[in-house]
DRENDO-1510 file (C-alpha; in Angstrom, 1 decimal, always signed):
<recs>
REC; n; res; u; v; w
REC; 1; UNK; +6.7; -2.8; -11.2 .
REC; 2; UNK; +7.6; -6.1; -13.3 .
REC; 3; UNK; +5.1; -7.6; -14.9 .
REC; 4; UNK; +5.9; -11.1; -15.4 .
REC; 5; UNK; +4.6; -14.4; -17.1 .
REC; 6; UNK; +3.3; -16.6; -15.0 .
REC; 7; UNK; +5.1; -20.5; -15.3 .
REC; 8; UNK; +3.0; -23.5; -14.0 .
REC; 9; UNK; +3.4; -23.7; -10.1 .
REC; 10; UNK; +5.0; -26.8; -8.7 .
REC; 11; UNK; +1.3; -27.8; -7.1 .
REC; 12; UNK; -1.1; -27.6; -10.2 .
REC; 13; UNK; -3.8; -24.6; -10.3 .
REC; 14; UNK; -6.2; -24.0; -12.9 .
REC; 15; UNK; -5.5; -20.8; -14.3 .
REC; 16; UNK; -7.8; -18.3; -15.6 .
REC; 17; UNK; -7.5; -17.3; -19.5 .
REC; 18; UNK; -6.4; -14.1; -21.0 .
REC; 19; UNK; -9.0; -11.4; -19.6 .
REC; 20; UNK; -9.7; -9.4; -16.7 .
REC; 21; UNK; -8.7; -10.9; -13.5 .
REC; 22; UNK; -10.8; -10.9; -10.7 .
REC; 23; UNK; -10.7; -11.5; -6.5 .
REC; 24; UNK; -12.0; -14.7; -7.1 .
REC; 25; UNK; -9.2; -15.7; -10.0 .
REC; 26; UNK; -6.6; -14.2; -7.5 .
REC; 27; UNK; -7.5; -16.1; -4.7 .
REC; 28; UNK; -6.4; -19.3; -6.3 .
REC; 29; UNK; -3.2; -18.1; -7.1 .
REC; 30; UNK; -0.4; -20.4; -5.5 .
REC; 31; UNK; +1.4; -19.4; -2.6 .
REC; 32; UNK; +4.8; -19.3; -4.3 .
REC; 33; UNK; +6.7; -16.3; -2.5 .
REC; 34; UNK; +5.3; -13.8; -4.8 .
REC; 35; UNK; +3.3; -10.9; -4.3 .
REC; 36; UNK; +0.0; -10.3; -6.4 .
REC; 37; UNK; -2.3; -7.9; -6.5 .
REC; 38; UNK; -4.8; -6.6; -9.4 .
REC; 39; UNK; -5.3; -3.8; -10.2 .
REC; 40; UNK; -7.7; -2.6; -13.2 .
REC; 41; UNK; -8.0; -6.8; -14.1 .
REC; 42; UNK; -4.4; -6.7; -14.9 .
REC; 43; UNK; -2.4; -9.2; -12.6 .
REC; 44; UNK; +0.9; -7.8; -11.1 .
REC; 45; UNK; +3.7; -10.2; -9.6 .
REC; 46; UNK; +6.9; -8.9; -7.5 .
REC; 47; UNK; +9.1; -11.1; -5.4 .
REC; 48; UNK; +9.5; -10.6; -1.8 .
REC; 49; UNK; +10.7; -7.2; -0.8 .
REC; 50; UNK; +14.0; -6.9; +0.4 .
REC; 51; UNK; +14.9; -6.1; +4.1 .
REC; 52; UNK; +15.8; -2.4; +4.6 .
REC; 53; UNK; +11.9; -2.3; +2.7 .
REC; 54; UNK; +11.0; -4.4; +5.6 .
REC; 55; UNK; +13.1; -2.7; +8.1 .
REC; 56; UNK; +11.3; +1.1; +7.2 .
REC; 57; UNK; +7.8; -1.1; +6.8 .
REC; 58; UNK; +8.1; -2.3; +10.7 .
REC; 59; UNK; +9.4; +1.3; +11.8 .
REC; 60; UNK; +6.6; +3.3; +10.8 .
REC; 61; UNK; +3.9; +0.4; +11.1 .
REC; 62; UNK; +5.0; +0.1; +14.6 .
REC; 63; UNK; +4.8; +4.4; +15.2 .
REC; 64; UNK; +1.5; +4.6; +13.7 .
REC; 65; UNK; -0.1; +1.6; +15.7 .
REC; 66; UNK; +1.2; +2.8; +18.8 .
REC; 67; UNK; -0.4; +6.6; +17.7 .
REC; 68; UNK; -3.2; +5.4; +16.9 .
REC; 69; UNK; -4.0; +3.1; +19.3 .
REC; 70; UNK; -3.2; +5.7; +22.2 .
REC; 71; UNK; -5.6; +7.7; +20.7 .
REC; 72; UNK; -8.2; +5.7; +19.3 .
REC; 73; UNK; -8.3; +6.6; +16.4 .
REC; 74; UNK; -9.1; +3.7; +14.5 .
REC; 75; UNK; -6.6; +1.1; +13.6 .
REC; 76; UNK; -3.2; -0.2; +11.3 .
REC; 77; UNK; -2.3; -3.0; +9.7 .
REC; 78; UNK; +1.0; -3.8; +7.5 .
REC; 79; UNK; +1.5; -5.8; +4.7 .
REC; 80; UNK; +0.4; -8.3; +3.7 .
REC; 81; UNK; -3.3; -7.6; +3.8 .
REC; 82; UNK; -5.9; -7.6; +0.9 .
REC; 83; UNK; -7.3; -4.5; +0.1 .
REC; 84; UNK; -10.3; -4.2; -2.4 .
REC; 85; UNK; -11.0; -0.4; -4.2 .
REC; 86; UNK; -14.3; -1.5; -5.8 .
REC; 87; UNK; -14.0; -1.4; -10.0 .
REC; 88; UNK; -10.2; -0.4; -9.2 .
REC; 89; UNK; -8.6; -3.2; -7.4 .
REC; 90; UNK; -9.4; -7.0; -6.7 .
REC; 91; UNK; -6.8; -6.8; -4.1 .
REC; 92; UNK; -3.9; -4.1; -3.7 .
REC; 93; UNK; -1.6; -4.7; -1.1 .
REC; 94; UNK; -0.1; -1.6; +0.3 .
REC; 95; UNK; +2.7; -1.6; +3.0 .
REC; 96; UNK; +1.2; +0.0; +5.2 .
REC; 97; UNK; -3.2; +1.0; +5.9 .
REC; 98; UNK; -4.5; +3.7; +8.3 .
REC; 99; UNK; -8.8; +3.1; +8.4 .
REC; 100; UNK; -10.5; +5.7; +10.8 .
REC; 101; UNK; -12.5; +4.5; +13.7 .
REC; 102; UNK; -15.9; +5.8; +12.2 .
REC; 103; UNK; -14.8; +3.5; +9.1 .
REC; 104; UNK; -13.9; -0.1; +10.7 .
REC; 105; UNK; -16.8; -1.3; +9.2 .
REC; 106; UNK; -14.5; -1.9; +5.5 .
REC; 107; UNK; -12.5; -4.1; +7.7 .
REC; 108; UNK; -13.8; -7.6; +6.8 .
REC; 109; UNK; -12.6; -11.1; +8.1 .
REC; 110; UNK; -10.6; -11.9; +4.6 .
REC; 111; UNK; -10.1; -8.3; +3.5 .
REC; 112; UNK; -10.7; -4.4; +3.9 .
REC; 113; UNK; -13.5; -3.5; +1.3 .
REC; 114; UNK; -13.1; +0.1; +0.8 .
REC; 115; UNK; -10.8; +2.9; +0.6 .
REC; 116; UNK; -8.1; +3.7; +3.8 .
REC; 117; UNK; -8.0; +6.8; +4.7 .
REC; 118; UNK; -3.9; +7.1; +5.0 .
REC; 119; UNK; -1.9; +4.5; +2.8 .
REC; 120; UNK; +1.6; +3.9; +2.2 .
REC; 121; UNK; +4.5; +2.2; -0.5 .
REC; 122; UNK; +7.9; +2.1; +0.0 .
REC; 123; UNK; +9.5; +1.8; -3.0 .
REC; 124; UNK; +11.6; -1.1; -4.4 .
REC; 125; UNK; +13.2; -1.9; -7.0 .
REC; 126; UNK; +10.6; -4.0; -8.7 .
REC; 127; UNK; +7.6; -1.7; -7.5 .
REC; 128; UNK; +8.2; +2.0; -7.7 .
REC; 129; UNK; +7.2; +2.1; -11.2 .
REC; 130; UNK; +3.7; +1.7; -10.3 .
REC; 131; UNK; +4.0; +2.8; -6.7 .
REC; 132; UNK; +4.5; +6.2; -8.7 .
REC; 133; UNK; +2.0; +5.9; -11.5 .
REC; 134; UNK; -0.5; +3.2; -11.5 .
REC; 135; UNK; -1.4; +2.8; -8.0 .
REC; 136; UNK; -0.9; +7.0; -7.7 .
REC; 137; UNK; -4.3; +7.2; -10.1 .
REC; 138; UNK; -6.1; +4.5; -8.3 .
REC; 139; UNK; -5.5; +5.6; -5.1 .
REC; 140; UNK; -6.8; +9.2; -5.9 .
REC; 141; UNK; -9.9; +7.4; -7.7 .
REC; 142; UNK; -10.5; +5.4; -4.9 .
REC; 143; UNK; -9.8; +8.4; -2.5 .
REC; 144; UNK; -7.5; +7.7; -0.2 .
REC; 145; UNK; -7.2; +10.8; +1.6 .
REC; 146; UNK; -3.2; +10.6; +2.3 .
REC; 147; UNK; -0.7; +8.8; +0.2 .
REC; 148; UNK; +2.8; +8.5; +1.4 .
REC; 149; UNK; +5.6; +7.3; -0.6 .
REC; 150; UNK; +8.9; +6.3; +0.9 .
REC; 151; UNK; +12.1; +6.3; -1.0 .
REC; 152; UNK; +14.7; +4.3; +1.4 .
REC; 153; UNK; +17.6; +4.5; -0.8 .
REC; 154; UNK; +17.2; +7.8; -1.4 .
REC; 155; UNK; +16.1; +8.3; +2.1 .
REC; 156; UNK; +13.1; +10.6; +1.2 .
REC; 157; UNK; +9.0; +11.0; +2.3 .
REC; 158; UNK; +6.6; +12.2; -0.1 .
REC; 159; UNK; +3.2; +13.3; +1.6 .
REC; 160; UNK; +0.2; +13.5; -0.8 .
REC; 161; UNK; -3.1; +14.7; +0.2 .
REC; 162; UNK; -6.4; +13.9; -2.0 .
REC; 163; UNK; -8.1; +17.1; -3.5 .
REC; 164; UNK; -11.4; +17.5; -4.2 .
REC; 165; UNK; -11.1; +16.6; -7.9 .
REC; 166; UNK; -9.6; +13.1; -7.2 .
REC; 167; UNK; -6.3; +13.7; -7.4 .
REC; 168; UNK; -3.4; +14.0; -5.4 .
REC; 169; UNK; -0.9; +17.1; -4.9 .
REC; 170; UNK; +2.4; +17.2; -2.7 .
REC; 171; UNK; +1.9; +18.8; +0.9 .
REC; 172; UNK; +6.3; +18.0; +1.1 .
REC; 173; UNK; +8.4; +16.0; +0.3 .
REC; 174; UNK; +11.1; +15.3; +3.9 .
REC; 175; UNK; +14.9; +14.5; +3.3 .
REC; 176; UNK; +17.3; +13.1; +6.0 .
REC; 177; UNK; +17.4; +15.0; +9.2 .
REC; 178; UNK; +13.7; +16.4; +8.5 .
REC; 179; UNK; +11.0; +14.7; +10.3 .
REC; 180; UNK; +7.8; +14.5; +8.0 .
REC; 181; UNK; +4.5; +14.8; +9.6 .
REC; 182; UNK; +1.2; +13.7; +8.3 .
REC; 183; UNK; -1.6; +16.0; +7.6 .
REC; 184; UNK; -4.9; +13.3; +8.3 .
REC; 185; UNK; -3.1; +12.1; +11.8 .
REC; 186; UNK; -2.5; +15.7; +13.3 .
REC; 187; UNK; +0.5; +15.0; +15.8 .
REC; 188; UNK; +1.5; +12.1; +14.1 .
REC; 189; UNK; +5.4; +12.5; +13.2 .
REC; 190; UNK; +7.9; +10.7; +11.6 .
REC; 191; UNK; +12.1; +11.0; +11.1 .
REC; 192; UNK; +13.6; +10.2; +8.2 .
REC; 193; UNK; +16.6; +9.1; +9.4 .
REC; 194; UNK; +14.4; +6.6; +11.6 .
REC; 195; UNK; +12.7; +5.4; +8.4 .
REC; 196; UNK; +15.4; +5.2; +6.5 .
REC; 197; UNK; +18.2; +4.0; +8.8 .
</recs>
């Protein structure tokens, strides 16, 4: 993920100082096309995603809902959405949330408050860095239960499950022609070549 300096926005915004950043000093951020999210009171900025990101994002977003929803099982939403991991993250914003139906309660009017229960990133070029490492701990800490990560270029799904220790170890990873199937949403499938068109 780039990490970049922030240069005064066209309309002018009091920014905080040096220090942690909070939900509050993110939420006066300027709408400027980036993305922010903080994680650990660090901010993190990365331009829009590109469209085969978006393209894979839709895809799957629109499988899950319709999987879910036939079952109620709780619902989905796709980025953008604010999430908040309590002492972790003042907001993420994943591509792609799964919350449980016994566990709608995190969903609040402005954000979700609370770990999801299935998550996803697909990786670009300006996030897989901390797709892959920074978000990979503070998922696990926060414990989300399944973690996918979805390589389009390479056109490859990596399924994580949560352990009991907090941490997260590969069920499989799914190349083109495989269809990857999630271990939380038992039925719930996925091809990679429909992914990752």
């Amino acid at each position: 993920m780039t990490i970049r300096t922030l240069q005064p926005p066209a309309i002018p915004v009091k920014l905080p100082a040096p220090r942690r950043w909070t939900y509050k000093d993110y939420c006066r951020l300027p709408e400027d096309g980036w993305r922010y999210e903080v994680i650990q009171g660090r901010l993190y900025m990365t331009p829009a995603p590109r469209t085969p990101h978006q393209r894979t994002q839709m895809i799957l977003s629109s499988s899950l809902h319709q999987f879910v929803t036939a079952r109620n099982l709780g619902e989905v939403f796709p980025a953008p959405i604010d999430v908040i991991l309590p002492g972790l993250a003042e907001p993420v914003q994943p591509d792609i949330i799964f919350i449980g139906r016994k566990r709608l309660k995190i969903i609040k009017e402005k954000y979700v408050k609370g770990a999801p229960d299935l998550l996803v990133e697909i990786l670009s070029p300006t996030s897989w860095h901390a797709d892959r490492n920074v978000k990979f701990e503070v998922y696990a800490k926060a414990g989300v239960k399944e973690y996918w990560i979805i390589d389009a270029e390479k056109r490859e799904v990596e399924i994580y499950r949560l352990e009991k220790d907090r941490t997260y170890s590969l069920t499989r990873r799914y190349g083109a022609g495989e269809t990857a199937s999630s271990n939380l949403l038992k039925g719930f499938k996925a091809a990679v070549s429909q992914l990752c068109p």
